[in-house]
MISESE-878081 format. One record per residue (C-alpha): residue number from 1; residue in one letter; x, y, z. Coordinates in steps of 0.001 Angstrom, whole numbers. Example, Ala and Ser with C-alpha at 12.3 -4.5 7.8 and 13.67 -1.06 7.14 Angstrom:
2
PT gulum vogu    east   north      up
PT     1    a   12300   -4500    7800
PT     2    s   13670   -1060    7140
This chain:
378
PT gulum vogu    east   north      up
PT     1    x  -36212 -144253   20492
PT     2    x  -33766 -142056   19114
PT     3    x  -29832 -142639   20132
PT     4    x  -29263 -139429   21438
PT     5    x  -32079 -140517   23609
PT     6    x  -30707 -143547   24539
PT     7    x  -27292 -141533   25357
PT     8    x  -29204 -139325   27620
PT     9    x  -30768 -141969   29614
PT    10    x  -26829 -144279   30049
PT    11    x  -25849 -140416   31520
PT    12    x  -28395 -140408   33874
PT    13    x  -27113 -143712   35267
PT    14    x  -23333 -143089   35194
PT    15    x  -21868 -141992   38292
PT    16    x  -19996 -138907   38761
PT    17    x  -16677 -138918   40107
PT    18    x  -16133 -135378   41063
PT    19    x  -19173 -135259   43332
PT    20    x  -17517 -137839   45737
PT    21    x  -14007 -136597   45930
PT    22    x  -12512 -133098   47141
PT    23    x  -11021 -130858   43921
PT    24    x   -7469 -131325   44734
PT    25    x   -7558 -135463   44532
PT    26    x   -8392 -135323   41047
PT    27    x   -5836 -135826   38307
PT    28    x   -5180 -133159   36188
PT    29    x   -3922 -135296   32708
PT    30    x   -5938 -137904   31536
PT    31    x   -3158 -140694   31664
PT    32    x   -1930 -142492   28804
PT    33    x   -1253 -146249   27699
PT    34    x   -4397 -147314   29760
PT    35    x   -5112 -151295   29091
PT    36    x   -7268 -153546   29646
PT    37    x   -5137 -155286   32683
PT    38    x   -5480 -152206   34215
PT    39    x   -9123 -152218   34304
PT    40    x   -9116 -155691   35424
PT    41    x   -6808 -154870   38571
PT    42    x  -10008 -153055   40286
PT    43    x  -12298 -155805   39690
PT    44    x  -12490 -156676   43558
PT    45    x  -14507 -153560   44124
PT    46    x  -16831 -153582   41155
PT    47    x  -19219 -155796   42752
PT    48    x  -19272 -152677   45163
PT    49    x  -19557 -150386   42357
PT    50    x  -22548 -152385   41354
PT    51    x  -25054 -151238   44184
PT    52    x  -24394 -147549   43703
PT    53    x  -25008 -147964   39757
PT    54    x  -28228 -149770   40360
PT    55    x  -29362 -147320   43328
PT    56    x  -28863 -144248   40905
PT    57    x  -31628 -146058   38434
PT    58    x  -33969 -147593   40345
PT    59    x  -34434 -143897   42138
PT    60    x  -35172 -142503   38451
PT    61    x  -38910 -144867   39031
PT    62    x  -40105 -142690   41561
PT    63    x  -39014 -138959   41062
PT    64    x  -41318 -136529   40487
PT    65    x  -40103 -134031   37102
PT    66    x  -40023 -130416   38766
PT    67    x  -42254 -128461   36195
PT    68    x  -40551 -126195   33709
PT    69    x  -40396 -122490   34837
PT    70    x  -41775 -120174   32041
PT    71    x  -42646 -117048   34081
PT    72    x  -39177 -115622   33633
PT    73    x  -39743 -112416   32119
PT    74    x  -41319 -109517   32878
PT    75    x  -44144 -110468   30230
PT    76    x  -45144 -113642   31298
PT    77    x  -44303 -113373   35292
PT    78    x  -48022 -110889   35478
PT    79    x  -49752 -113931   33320
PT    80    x  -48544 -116592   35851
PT    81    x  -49874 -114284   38959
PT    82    x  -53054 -113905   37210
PT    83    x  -53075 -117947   36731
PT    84    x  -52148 -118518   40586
PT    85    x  -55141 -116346   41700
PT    86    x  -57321 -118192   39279
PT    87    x  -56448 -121439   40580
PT    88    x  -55847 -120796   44441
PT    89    x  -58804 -117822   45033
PT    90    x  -61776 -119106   42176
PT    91    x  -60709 -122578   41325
PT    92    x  -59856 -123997   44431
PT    93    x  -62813 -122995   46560
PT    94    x  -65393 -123985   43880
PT    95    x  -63733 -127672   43599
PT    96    x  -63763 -127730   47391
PT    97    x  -67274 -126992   47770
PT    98    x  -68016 -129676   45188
PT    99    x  -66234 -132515   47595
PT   100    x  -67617 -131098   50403
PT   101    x  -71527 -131488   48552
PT   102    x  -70408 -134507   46841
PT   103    x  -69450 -136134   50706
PT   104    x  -72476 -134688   51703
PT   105    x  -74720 -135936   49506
PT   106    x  -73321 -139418   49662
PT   107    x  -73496 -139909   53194
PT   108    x  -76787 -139073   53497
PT   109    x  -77431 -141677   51355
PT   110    x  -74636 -144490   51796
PT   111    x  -75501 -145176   55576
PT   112    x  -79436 -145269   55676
PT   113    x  -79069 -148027   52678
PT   114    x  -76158 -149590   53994
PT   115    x  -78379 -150270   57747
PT   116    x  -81746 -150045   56340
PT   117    x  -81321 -152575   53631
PT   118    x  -78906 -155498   55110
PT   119    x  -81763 -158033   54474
PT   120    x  -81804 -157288   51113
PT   121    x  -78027 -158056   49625
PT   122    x  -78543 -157823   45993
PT   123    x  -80505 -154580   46029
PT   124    x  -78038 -152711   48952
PT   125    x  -75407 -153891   46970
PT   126    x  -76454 -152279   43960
PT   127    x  -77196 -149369   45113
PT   128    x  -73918 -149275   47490
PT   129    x  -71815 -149331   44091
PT   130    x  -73837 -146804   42283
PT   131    x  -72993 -144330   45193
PT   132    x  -69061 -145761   45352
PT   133    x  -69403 -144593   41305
PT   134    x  -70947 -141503   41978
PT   135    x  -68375 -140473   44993
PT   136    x  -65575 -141555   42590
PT   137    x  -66919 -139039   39600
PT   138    x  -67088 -135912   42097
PT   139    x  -63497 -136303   43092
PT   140    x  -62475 -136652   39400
PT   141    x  -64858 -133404   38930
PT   142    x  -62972 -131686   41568
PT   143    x  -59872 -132001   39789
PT   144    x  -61261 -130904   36502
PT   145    x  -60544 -134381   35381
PT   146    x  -60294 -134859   31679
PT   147    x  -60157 -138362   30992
PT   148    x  -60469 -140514   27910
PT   149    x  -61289 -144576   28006
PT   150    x  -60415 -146663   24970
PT   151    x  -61519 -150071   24407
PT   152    x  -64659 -152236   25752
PT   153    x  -65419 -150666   28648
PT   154    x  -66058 -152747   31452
PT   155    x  -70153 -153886   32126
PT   156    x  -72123 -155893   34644
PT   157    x  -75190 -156356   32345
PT   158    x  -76910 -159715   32513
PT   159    x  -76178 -161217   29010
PT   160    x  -72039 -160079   29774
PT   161    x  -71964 -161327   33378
PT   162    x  -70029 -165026   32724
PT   163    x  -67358 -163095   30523
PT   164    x  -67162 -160022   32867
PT   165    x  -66289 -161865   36049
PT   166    x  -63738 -164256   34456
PT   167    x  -61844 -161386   34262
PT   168    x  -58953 -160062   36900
PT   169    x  -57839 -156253   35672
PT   170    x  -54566 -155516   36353
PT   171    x  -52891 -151903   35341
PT   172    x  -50118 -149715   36150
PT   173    x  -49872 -147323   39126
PT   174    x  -49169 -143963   39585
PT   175    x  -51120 -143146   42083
PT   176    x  -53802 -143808   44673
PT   177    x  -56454 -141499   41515
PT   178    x  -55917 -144316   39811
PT   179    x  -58168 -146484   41952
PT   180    x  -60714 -143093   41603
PT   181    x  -60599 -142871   37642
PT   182    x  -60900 -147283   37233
PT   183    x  -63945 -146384   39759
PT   184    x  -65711 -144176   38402
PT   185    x  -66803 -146025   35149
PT   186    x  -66767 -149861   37361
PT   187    x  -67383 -150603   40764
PT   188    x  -63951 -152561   40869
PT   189    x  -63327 -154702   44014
PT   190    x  -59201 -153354   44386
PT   191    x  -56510 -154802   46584
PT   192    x  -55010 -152138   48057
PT   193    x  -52443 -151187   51022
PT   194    x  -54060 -150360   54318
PT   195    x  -54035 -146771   54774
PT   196    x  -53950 -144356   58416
PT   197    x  -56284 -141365   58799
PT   198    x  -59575 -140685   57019
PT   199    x  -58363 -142665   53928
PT   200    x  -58349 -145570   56064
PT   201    x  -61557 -145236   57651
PT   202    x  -63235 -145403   53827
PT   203    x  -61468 -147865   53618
PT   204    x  -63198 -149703   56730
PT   205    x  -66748 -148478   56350
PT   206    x  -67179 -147661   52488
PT   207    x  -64676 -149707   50140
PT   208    x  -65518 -152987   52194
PT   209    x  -68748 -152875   50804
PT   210    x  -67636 -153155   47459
PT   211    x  -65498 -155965   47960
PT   212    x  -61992 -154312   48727
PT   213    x  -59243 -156477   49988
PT   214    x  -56905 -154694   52287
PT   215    x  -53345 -155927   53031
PT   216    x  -49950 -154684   54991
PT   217    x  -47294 -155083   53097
PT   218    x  -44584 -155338   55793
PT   219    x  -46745 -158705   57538
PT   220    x  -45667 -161569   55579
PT   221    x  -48540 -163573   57484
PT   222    x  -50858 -160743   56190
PT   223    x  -49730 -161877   52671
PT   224    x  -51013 -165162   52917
PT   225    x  -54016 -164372   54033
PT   226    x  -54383 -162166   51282
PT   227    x  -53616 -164827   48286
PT   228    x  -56284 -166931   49770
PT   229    x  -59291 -163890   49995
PT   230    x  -58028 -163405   45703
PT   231    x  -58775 -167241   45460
PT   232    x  -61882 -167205   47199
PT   233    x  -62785 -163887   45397
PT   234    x  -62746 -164914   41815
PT   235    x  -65081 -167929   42788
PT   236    x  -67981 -166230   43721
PT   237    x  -69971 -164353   40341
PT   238    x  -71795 -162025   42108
PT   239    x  -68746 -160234   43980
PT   240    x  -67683 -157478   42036
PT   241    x  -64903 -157483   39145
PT   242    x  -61070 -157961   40519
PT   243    x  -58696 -154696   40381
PT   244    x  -54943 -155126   41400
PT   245    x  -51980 -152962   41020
PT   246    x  -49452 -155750   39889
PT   247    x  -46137 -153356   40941
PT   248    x  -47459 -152863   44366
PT   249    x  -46330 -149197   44523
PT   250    x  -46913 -146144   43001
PT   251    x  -44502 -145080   39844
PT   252    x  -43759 -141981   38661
PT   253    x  -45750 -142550   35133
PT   254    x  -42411 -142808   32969
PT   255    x  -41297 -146498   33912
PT   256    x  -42641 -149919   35196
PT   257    x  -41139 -152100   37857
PT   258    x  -41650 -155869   37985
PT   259    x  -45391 -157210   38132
PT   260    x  -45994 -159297   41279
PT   261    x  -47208 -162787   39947
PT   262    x  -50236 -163161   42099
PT   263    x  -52439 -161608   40169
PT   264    x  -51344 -164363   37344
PT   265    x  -51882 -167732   38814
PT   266    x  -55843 -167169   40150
PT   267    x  -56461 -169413   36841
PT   268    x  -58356 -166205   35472
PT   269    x  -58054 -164668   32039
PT   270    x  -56464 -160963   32855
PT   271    x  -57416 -157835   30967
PT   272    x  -54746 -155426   31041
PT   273    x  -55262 -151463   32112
PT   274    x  -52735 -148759   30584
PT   275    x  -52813 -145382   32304
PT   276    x  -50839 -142287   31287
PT   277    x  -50929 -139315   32126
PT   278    x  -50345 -136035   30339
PT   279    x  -48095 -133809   32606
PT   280    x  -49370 -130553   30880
PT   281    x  -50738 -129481   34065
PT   282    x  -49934 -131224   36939
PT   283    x  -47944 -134458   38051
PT   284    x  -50093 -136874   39129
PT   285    x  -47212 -138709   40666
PT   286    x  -47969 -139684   44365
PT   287    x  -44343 -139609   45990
PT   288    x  -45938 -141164   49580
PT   289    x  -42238 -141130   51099
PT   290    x  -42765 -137208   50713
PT   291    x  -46093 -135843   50543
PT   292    x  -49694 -137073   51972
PT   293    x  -52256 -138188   50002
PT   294    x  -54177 -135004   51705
PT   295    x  -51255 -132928   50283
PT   296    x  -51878 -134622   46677
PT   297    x  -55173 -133994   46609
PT   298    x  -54672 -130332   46808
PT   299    x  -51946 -129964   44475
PT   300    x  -54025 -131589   41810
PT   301    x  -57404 -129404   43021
PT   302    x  -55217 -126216   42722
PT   303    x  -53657 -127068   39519
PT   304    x  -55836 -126707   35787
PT   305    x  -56924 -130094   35146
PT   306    x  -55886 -133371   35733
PT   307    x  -55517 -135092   31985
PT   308    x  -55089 -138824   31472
PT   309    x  -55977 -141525   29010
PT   310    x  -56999 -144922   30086
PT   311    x  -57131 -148131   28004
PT   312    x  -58895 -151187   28326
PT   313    x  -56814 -153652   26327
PT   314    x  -57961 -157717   25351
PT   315    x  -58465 -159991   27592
PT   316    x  -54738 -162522   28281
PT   317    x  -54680 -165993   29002
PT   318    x  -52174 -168524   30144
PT   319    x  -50577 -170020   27845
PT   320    x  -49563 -173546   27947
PT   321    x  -46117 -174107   29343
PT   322    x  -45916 -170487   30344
PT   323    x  -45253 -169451   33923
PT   324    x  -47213 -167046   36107
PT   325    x  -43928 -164705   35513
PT   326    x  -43903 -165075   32244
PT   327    x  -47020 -164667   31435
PT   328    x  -47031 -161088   33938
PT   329    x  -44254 -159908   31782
PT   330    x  -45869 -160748   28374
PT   331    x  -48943 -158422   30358
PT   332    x  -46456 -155859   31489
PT   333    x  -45258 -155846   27865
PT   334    x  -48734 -154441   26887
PT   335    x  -49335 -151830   28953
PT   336    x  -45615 -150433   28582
PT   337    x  -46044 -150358   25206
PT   338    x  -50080 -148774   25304
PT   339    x  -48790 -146236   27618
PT   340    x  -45088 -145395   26309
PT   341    x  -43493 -146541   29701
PT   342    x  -40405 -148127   30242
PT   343    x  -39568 -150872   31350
PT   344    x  -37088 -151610   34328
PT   345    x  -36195 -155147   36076
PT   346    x  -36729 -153633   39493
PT   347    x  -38603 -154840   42282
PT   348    x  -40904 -151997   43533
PT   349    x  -40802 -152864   46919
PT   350    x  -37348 -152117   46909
PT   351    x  -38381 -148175   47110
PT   352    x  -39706 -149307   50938
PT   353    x  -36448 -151373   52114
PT   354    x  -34068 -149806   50325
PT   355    x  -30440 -148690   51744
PT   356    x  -29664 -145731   53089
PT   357    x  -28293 -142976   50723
PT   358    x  -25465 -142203   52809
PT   359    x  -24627 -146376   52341
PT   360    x  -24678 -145918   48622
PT   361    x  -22769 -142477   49086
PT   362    x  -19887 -143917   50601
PT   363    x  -19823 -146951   48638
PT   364    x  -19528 -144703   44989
PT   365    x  -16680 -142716   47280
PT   366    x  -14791 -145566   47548
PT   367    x  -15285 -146962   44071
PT   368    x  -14061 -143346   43169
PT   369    x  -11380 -143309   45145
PT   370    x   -9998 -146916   43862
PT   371    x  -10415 -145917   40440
PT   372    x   -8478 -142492   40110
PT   373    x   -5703 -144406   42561
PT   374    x   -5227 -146889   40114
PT   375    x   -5372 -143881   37242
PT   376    x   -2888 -142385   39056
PT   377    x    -334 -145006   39111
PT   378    x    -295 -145062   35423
């Protein structure tokens, strides 16, 4: 990393003093004979200052980059018009009649074998994750998905079976697709947050039959419940492979926020999964606070193609006198480094009990305000 780079990113984070105060409060010198002492005189409002500073760059994890205009000219503004009524009037409808055959066509198959064949568990199984594959690989073909998987992918064949399932597959996450690319190749059994509307009812009456574990993040009671359905989970050979999301919230694809430990102390070996995204196209970014996951959907069906790379690094294990947090930031260290993300020492669950921005507002007002007063005596 380059150190104008490195200047770029300590601008980002430093707050700006004329955005909290009126014009006329400012000083108009710079003053002179500034020590040390004089710094030092503020210090009972630094721990103040603190909060703001970390607010402005923990919010940097989950903002979505605003693509880069291009049509600006009177050349290239007909080019973009023709590419909008490519992609909204010929692209769109074609991907949408895809999902709409691709439902089709699973339905009429998922539910007679998922009632017809419940005395038969191996073989409904089977065929219940060839169709969860299938579904998985039309909504990747409805986004014009170009992906690319490096490393041993994932198999269930009989001679790999004791290897496979001492696995637990943890990756980073950007986004609910992520589940839907992982899927496509490997019927992954994924923990994932419980979800309202029609996402939620796959959840109920498809995912479940792979093995999906659902949990609510805001029920500490659901929690435990949770921990103990990984534990029984990894016990059993013939439940499918272990997928979990170690941040437990979607990033925007640039950074990565503390891995929860969980995943780390089921006594498992854990194969890391880097994901990254090329942002030539589209963000795949899934900003929940703002935006559906309907609303996603069609913003990556009415954009070119979706393009990601996806990386299926060794196997980790425990190592002796490591801790479950160590060892999940020796993991994290991988796929930050596969993936060219950086790393932050933030919690992601912060970004769903965070403080208010008008909290942080007035708190970098006053911090302002105690600062230039202090300038000003000078």
């Amino acid at each position: 990393m380059t150190s104008s780079s490195v200047a770029a990113d300590m601008e980002l984070d430093r707050p700006n003093l004329e955005d909290y105060l009126p014009p006329d409060s400012l000083p108009q010198e710079a003053p002179r004979n500034l020590h040390l002492r004089d710094l030092l005189d503020i210090s009972p409002v630094l721990t103040e200052a603190a909060g703001a500073i970390v607010d402005d760059s923990f919010t940097r994890c989950f903002k979505s980059n605003s693509p880069e205009p291009w049509n600006w000219n009177i050349y290239l503004f007909p080019l973009w018009c023709l590419g909008v009524v490519i992609r909204y009037g010929i692209l769109f409808p074609l991907r949408s009649l895809t999902l709409a055959i691709g439902w089709l066509a699973f339905f009429a198959a998922f539910f007679p074998v998922h009632f017809l064949l419940k005395g038969q568990d191996k073989l409904r199984s089977k065929i219940e994750r060839k169709l969860v594959e299938m579904m998985c690989s039309v909504f990747v073909a409805s986004w014009t998905g170009v992906i690319k998987y490096h490393g041993p992918r994932p198999s269930t064949r009989p001679h790999q079976v004791t290897f496979f399932f001492a696995l637990v597959f943890v990756a980073n996450h950007t986004s609910m697709i992520d589940f839907i690319i992982l899927e496509q190749m490997t019927a992954f059994a994924v923990i994932m947050q419980k979800h309202p509307g029609w996402v939620g009812f796959i959840q109920k009456t498809i995912l479940e039959s792979v093995g999906c574990i659902w949990f609510n993040r805001n029920d500490l009671r659901d929690r435990e419940v949770t921990v103990r359905k990984l534990r029984d989970h990894v016990q059993q050979p013939d439940n499918n492979p272990l997928l979990i999301f170690p941040e437990g919230t979607c990033v925007n694809n640039q950074y990565t926020v503390m891995f929860k430990k969980g995943a780390f102390e089921l006594g498992c070996a854990v194969c890391p999964i880097a994901i990254k995204y090329n942002k030539i196209f589209v963000d795949a970014f899934w900003n929940s606070k703002k935006q559906s996951f309907t609303m996603h959907l069609i913003r990556l069906m009415t954009s070119w193609a979706v393009v990601c790379d996806v990386w299926y690094l060794e196997p980790q294990y425990l190592r002796e006198g490591e801790t479950a947090i160590a060892f999940a930031e020796r993991v994290r260290d991988m796929i930050a480094a596969r993936a060219g993300l950086k790393k932050v020492p933030w919690d992601g669950y912060l970004k769903h009990n965070r403080p208010s921005p008008k909290h942080t507002e007035e708190k970098q007002r006053i911090f302002a305000e105690s600062v230039l007063r202090r300038l000003e005596e000078k």
